[in-house]
C-alpha positions as CSV (number, residue, x, y, z in Angstrom):
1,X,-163.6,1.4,-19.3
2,X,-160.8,3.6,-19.3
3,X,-158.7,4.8,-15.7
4,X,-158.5,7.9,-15.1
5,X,-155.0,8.9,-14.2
6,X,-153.9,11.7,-11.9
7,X,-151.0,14.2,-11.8
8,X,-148.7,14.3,-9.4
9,X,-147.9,17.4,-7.7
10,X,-145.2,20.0,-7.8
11,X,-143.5,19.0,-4.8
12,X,-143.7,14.9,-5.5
13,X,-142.2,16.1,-9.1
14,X,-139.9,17.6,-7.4
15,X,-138.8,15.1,-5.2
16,X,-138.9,12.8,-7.9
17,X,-136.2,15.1,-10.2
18,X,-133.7,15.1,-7.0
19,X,-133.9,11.4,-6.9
20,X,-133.0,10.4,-9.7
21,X,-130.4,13.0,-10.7
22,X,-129.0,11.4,-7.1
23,X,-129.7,8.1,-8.3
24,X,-127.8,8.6,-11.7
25,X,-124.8,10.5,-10.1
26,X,-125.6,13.5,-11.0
27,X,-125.1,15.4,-7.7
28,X,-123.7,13.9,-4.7
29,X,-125.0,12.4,-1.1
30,X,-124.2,15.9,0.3
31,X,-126.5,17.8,-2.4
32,X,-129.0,15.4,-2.1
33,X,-129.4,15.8,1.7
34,X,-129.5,19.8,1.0
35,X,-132.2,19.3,-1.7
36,X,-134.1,17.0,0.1
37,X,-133.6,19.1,4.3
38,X,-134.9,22.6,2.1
39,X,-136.8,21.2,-0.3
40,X,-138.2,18.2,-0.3
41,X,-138.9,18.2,3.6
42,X,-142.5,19.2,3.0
43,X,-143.7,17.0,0.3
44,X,-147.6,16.7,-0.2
45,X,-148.6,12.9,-0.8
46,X,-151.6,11.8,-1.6
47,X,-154.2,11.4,0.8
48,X,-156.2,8.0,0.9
49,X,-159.7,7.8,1.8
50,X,-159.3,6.4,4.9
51,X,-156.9,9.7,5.7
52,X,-153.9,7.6,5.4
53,X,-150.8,9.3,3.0
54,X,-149.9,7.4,-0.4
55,X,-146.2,6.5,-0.4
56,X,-145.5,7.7,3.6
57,X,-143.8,4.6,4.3
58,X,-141.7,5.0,1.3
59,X,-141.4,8.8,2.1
60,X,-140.4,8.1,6.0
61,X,-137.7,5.5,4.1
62,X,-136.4,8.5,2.6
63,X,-136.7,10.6,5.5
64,X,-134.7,8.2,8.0
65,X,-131.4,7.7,5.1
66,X,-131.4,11.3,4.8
67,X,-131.2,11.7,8.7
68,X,-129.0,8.8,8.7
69,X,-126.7,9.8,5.8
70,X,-123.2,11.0,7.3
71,X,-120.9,13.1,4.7
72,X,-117.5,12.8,6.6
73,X,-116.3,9.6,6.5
74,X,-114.4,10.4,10.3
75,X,-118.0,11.0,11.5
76,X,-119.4,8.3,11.0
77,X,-119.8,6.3,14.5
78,X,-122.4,4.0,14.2
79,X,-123.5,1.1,12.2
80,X,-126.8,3.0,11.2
81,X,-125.0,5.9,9.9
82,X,-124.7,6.3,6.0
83,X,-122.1,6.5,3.4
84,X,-123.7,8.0,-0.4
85,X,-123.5,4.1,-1.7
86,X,-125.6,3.8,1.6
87,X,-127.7,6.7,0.6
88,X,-128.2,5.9,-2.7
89,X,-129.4,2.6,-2.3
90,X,-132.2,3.4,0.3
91,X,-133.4,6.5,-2.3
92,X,-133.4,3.8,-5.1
93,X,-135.2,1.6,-3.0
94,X,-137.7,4.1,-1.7
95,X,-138.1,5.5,-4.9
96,X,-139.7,2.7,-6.7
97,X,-141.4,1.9,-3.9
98,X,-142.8,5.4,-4.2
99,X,-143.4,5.1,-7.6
100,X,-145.7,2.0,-7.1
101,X,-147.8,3.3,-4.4
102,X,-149.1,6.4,-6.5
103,X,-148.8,4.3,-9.8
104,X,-151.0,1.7,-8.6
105,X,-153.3,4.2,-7.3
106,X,-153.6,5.7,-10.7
107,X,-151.2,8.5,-10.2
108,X,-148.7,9.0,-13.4
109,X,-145.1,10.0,-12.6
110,X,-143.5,11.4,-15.8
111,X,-141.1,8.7,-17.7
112,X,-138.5,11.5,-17.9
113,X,-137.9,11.0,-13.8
114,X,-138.5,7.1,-13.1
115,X,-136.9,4.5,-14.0
């Protein structure tokens, strides 16, 4: 018996394509949090069965760095606030942990965008 597997939408694609040029240094912490505050903001998961979202707590992971994430380095007053290495290692982690949630749910998240 073969699985059926789903595509993911347009906005998860998208989010997907700002992570990892993020992740691979492609743009910087600041471009990311612009992408991700007029972009990504919205993103439409999955929804479960029991009217639960696919990937939210790896979404809200996201969600928090961003929020937390602090450009200037003068600005930065407390220990929850963000540098980019700060940034880019909650995004990596949150991103696989994205990646499995709608993989193992039979989603398929294009090669070209994870790992």
């Amino acid at each position: 018996m073969t699985s059926t597997r789903h595509p993911i939408n347009s906005s998860l694609l998208s989010l997907f394509d700002d992570m990892k040029v993020f992740v691979d240094g492609e743009i910087s912490g600041e471009g990311f949090e612009y992408r991700f505050v007029n972009g990504n903001s919205n993103v439409l998961l999955p929804q479960k069965e029991d009217g639960s979202y696919l990937g939210y707590e790896a979404y809200q992971q996201i969600f928090y760095a961003v929020e937390d994430y602090v450009d200037d380095p003068a600005l930065r007053d407390g220990p929850e606030d963000l540098d980019e290495d700060g940034l880019r290692t909650a995004v990596t982690t949150a991103r696989e942990a994205l990646w499995n949630a709608l993989t193992s749910a039979g989603y398929e998240v294009p090669d070209y965008v994870y790992p």
